[in-house]
C-alpha positions as CSV (number, residue, x, y, z in Angstrom):
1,X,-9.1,92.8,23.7
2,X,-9.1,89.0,24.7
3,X,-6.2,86.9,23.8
4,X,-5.7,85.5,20.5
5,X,-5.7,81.7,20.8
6,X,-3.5,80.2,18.2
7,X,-4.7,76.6,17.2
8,X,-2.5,74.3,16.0
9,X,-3.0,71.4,13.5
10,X,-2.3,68.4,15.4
11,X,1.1,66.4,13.0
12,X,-1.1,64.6,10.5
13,X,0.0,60.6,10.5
14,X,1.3,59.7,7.0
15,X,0.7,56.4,6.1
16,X,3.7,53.7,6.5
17,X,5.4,53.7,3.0
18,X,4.1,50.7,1.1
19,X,6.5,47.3,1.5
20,X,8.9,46.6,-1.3
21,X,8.1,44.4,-3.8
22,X,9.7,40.9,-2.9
23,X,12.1,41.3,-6.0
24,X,13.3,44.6,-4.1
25,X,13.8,42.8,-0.6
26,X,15.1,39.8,-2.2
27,X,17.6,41.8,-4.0
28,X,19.4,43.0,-1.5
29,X,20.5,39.2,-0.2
30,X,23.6,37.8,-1.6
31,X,23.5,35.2,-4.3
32,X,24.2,32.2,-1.7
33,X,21.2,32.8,0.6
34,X,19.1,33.1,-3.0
35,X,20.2,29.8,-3.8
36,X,19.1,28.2,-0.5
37,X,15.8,30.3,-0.8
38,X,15.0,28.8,-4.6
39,X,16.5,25.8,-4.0
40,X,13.3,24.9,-2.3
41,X,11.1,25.7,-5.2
42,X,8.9,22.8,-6.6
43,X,11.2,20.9,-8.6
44,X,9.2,21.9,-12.4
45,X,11.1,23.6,-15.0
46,X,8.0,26.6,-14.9
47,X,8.7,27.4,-11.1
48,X,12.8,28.4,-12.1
49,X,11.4,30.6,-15.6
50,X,8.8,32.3,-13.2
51,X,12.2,33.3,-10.5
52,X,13.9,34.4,-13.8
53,X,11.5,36.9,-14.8
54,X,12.2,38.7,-11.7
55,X,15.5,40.3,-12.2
56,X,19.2,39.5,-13.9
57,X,20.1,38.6,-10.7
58,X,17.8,35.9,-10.2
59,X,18.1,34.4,-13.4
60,X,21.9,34.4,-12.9
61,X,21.2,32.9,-9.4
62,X,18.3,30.0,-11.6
63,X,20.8,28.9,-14.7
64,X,24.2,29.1,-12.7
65,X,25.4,25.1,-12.5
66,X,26.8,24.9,-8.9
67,X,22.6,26.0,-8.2
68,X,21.3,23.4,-10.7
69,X,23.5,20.2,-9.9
70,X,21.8,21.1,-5.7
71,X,18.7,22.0,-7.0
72,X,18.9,18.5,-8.6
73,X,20.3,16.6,-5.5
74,X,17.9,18.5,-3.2
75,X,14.6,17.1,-5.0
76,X,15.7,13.3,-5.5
77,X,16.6,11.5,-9.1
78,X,12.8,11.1,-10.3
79,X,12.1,14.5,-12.4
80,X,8.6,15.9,-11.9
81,X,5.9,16.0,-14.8
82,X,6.5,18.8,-17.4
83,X,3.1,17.6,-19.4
84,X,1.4,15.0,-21.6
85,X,2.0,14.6,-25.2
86,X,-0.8,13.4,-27.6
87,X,-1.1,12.2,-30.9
88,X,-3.2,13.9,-33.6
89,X,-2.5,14.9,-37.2
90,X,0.2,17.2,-35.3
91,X,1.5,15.8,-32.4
92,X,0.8,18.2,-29.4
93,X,2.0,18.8,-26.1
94,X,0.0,20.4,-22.8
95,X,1.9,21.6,-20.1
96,X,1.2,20.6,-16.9
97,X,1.3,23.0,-14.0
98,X,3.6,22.9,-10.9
99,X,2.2,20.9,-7.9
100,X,-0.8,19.4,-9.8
101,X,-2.7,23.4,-10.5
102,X,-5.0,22.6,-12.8
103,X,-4.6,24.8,-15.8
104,X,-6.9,26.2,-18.2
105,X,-7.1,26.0,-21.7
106,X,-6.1,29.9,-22.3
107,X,-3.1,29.4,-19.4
108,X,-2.0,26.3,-21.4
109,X,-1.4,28.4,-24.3
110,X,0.3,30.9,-23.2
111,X,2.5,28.3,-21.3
112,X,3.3,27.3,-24.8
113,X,0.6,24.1,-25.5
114,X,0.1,23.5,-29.2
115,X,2.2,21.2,-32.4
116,X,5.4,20.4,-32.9
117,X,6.6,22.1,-35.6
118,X,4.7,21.9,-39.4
119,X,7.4,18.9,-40.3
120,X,6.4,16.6,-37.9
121,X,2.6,16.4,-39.3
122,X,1.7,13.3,-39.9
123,X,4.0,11.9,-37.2
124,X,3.5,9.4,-34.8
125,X,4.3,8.8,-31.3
126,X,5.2,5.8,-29.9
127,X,6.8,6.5,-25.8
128,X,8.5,8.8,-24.0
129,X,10.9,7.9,-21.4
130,X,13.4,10.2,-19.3
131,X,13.2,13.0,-21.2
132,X,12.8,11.7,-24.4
133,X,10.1,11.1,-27.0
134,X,10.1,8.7,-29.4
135,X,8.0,9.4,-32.8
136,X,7.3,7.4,-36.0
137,X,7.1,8.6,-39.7
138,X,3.9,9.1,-41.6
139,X,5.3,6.3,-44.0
140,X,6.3,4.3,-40.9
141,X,9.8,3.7,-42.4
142,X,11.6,5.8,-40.4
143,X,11.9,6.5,-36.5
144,X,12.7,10.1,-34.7
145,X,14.1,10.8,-30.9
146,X,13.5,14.2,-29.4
147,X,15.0,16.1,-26.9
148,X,12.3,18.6,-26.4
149,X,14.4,20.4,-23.7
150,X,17.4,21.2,-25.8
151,X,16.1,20.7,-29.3
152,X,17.9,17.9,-30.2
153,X,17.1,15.5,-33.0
154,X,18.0,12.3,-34.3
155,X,16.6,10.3,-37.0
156,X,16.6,6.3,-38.1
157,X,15.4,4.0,-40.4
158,X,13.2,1.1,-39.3
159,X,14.6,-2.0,-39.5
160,X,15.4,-3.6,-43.0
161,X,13.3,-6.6,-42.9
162,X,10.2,-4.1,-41.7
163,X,7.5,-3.7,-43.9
164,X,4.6,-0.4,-43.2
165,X,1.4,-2.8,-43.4
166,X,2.7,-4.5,-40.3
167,X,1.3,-4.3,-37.2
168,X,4.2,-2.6,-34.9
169,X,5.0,-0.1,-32.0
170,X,8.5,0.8,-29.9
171,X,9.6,2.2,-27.1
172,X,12.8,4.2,-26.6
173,X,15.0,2.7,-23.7
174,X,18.2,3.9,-21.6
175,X,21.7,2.1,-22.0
176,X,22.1,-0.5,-19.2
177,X,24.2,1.0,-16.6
178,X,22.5,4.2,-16.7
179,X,22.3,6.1,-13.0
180,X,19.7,8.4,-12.3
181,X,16.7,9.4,-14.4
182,X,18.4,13.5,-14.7
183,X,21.5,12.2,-16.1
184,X,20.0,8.9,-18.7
185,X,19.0,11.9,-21.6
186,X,22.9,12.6,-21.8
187,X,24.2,8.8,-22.4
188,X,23.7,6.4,-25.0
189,X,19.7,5.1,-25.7
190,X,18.1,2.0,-27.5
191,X,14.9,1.2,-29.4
192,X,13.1,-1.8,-28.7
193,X,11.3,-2.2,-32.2
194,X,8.2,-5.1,-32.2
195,X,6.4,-6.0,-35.2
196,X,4.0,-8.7,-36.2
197,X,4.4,-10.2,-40.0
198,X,2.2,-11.4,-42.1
199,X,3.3,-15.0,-41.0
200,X,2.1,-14.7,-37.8
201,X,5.2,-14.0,-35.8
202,X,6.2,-11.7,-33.5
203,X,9.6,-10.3,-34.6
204,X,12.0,-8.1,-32.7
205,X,14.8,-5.6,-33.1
206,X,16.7,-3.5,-30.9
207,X,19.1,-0.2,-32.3
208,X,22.0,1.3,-30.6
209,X,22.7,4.8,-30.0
210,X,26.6,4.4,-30.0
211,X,26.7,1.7,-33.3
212,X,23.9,3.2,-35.0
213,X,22.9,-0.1,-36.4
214,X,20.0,-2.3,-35.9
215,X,20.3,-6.1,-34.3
216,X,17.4,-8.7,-35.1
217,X,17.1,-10.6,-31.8
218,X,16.9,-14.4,-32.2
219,X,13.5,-15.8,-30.8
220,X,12.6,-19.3,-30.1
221,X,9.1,-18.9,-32.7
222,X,7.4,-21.8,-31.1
223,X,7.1,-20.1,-28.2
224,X,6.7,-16.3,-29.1
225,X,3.6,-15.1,-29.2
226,X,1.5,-15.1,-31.9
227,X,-1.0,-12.2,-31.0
228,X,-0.4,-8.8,-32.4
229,X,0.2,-5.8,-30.2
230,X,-2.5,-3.5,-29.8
231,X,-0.8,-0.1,-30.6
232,X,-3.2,2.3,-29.1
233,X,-2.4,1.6,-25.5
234,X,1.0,3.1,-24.7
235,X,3.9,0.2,-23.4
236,X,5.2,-0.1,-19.5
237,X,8.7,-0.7,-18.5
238,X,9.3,-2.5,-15.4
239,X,12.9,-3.0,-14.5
240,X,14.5,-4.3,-17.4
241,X,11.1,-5.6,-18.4
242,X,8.7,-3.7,-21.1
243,X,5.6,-4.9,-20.9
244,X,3.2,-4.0,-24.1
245,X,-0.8,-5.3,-24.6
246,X,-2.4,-7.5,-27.4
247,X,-4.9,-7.2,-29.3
248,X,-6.1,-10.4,-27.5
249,X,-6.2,-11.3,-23.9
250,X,-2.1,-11.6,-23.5
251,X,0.4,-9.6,-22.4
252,X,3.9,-9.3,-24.1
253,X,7.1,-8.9,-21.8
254,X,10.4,-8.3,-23.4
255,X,13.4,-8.3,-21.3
256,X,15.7,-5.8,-22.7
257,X,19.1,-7.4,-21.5
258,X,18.0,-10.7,-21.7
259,X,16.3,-10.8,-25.6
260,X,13.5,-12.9,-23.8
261,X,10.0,-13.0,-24.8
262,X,7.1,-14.2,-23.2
263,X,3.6,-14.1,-22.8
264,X,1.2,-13.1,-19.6
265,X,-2.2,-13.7,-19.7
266,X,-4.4,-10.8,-18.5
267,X,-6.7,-11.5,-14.9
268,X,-8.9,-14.5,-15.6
269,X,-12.1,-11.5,-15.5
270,X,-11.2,-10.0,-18.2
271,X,-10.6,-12.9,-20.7
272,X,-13.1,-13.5,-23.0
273,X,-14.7,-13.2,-26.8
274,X,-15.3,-8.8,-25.5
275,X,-11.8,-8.4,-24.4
276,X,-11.1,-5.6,-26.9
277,X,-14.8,-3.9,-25.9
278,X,-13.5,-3.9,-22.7
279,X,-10.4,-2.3,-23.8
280,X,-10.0,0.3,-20.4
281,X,-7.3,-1.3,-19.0
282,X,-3.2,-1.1,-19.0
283,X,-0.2,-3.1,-17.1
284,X,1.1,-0.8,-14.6
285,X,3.4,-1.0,-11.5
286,X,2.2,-1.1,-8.5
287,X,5.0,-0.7,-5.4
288,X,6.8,-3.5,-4.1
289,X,5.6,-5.6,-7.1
290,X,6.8,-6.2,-10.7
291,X,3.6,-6.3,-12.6
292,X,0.4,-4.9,-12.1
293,X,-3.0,-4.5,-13.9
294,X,-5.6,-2.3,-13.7
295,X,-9.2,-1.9,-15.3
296,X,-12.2,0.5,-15.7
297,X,-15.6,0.3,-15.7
298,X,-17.7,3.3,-15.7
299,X,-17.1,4.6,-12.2
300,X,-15.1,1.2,-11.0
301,X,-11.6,0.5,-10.9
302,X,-10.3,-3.0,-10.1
303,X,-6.5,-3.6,-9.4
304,X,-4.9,-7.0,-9.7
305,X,-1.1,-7.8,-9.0
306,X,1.0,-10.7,-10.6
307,X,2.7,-13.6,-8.6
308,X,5.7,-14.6,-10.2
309,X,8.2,-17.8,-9.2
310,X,11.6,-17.6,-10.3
311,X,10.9,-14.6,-13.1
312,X,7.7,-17.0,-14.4
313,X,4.2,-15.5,-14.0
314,X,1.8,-17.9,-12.0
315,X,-1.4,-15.5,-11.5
316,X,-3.4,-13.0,-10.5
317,X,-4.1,-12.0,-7.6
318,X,-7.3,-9.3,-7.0
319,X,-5.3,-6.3,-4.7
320,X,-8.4,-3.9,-4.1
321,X,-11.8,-2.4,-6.2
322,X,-12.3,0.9,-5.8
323,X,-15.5,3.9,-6.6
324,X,-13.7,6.3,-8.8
325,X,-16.7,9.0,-7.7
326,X,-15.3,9.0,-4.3
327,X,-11.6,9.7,-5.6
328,X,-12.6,12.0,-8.5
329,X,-15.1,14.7,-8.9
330,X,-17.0,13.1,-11.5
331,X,-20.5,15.2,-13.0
332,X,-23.3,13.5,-11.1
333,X,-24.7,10.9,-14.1
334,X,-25.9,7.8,-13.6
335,X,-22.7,6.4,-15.5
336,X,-20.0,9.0,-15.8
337,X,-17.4,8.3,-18.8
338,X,-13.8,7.4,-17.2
339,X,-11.1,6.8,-19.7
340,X,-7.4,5.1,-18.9
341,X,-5.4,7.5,-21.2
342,X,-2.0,6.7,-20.2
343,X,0.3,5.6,-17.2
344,X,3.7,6.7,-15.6
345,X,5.2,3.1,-14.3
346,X,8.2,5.0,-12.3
347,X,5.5,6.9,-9.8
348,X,2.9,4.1,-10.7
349,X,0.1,6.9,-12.1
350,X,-2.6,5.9,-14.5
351,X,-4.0,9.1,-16.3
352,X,-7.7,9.4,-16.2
353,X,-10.1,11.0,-18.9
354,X,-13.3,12.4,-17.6
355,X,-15.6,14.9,-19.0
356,X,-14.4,17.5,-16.2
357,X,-10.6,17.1,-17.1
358,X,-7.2,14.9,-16.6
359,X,-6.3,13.4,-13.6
360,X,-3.3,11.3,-12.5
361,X,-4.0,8.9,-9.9
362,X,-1.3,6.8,-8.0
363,X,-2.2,3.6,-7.5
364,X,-0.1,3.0,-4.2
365,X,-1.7,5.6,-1.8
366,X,-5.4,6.0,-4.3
367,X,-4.5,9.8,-4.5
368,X,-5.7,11.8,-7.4
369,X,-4.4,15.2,-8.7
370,X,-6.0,17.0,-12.0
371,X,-4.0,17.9,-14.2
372,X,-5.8,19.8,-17.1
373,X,-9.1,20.9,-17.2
374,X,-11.6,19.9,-19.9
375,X,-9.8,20.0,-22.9
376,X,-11.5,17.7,-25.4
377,X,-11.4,14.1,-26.2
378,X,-8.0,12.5,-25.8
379,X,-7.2,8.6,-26.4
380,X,-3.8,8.1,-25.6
381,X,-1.5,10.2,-23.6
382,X,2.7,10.2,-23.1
383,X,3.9,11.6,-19.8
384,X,6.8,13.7,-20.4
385,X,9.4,13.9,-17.6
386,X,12.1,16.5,-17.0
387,X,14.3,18.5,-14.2
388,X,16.3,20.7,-16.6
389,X,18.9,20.5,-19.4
390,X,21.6,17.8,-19.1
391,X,24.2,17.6,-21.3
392,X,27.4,15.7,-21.3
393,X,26.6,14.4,-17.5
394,X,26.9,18.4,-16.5
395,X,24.0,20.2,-15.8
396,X,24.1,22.9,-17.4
397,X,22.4,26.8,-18.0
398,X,21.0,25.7,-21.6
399,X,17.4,27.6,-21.9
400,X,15.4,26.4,-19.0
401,X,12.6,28.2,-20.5
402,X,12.1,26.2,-24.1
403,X,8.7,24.7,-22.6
404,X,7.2,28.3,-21.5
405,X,7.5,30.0,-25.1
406,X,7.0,27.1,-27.5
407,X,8.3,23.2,-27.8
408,X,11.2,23.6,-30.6
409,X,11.9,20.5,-32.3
């Protein structure tokens, strides 16, 4: 008989085992190489809850306060954009993404768009400025400041000598002295409250955080101006310096420290019996200049800058005109729709409206970013600025997650 040949099965090659997931491999560092790791995340409130969900130790790692006061340091003192607040018979919020992502509408709610709570119907705001917003009554005899992040509430009544069928607005500003826009939410605030009477003059008052009361600033009539503020385009603070539109071709300027008011005429182009037709314009901010103005037509944008001599304005001076269809990615009409919305005067942004969704463009280096996609109409929008909680100067590991579930008032 031949020789059995025994075959053997050649090993069979198992597969390499599948990597870890990152949480795993992650895991096994110690907390201080974490830290550098997620220190380097983008600096939005969004990118430290998505780290949290991870594991116990990465939130621990996310919310500890050595982390947060670095994590602060590392990305600078200007807080990036949380989201936009609008005004309708609820006042609503839409989250923004991290790094400009545009975001649906379905992302946007589970992000946690939508009201403020069933008590603020009716409500009305007014600005938003480091971290807070500032909100008017349906009666418009009493004022509101939020701090979204932490809850926190405080109420006011308008001043005495206010009446509701005046034409008014306000904008919430920090205490002189104030360093840093992450630390300004923890120290004292004021409201700069302007209304025009039904005598034709411009009347201001100012409230303190720390005194609680109201001051009626003393203003030279003759030369305040008599033009009433138009309320639906959102104010600009410059320095020391808000700056809010009239209803006619003048600026306002209020210097906060100073009690002075003033008038600036808006470019010579835009003067004229259509000036509130041509409403698509706003002051904003342009670098290395204390006054800017900016206006759209269709798919134009024109930018102008002010001269000044010793704090006075002289004019206007025409910086650059600019196709929006070769910044934006406008539909392909003969005239599409392009709507200034709001503007952010520390990064010099103007918010867009468009039929294909918001964008922020910065009017120093003509770079756009969208922001939200389609999401209906929208007049008037409030950026609202945040790194994290502050609280008593201290950062601290106070719910960094508020803004993913839902904004509590």
């Amino acid at each position: 008989m031949g020789a059995t040949i025994s075959r053997r099965r050649s090993p069979q090659l198992l597969p390499p085992p599948p990597p870890p997931p990152p949480s795993e491999s992650l895991a096994s560092l110690p907390e201080n190489v974490l830290a550098e790791i997620f220190i380097k995340l983008p600096p939005h409130p969004a990118s430290l809850r998505s780290v949290s969900l991870g594991s116990h130790q990465f939130r621990d790692v996310v919310t500890n306060r050595p982390f947060l006061r670095q994590f602060h340091a590392h990305h600078g003192d200007v807080p990036p954009l949380v989201g936009l607040f609008l005004n309708e018979k609820i006042p609503h919020f839409l989250p923004t993404t991290c790094c400009g992502v545009a975001r649906s509408k379905s992302d946007s709610a589970v992000a946690g768009s939508g009201p403020l709570e069933p008590c603020d119907a009716g409500w009305y705001i007014l600005s938003t400025r480091h971290g807070r917003v500032l909100l008017q009554s349906p009666d418009r005899r009493r004022l509101l400041v939020l701090d979204p992040m932490v809850g926190r509430r405080r109420y006011m009544d308008a001043p005495l000598r206010y009446r509701p069928k005046y034409r008014s607005t306000a904008a919430v500003v920090c205490d002189p002295g104030t360093a840093g826009h992450g630390y300004c939410r923890s120290t004292a605030f004021r409201i700069v409250f302007v209304y025009f009477s039904n005598i034709f003059q411009t009347l201001v008052c100012i409230y303190s955080s720390e005194t609680g009361r109201w001051v009626k600033v003393d203003l030279f009539q003759d030369m305040a101006p008599r033009a009433p503020i138009d309320v639906m385009r959102p104010c600009v603070q410059v320095g020391d310096v808000i700056y809010w539109q009239c209803v006619f071709p003048v600026i306002l300027a209020f210097n906060v420290n100073t009690h002075q008011l003033s008038q600036v005429p808006v470019p010579v182009d835009l003067r004229g019996d259509d000036y509130v037709a041509r409403s698509n314009s706003n002051v904003v901010a342009p670098k290395d200049s204390s006054l800017g103005f900016v206006y759209v037509s269709w798919q134009n944008l024109q930018l102008w800058v002010s001269n000044f001599f010793n704090g006075v304005h002289v004019k206007w001076m025409p910086v650059r005109t600019v196709r929006l269809d070769n910044l934006l990615p406008l539909p392909r009409t003969r005239k599409p729709l392009v709507r200034i919305i709001g503007v952010d005067a520390d990064e010099n942004v103007v918010y867009l409206w468009t039929k294909v969704g918001v964008f922020g463009l910065q009017l120093d280096s003509m770079q756009s970013n969208k922001l939200l996609d389609n999401c209906g109409s929208m007049h008037t929008v409030y950026p609202y600025k945040s790194f994290f909680i502050t609280a008593g100067g201290e950062v601290t590991a106070i719910s960094l997650f508020i803004l993913s579930v839902h904004v509590i008032m």
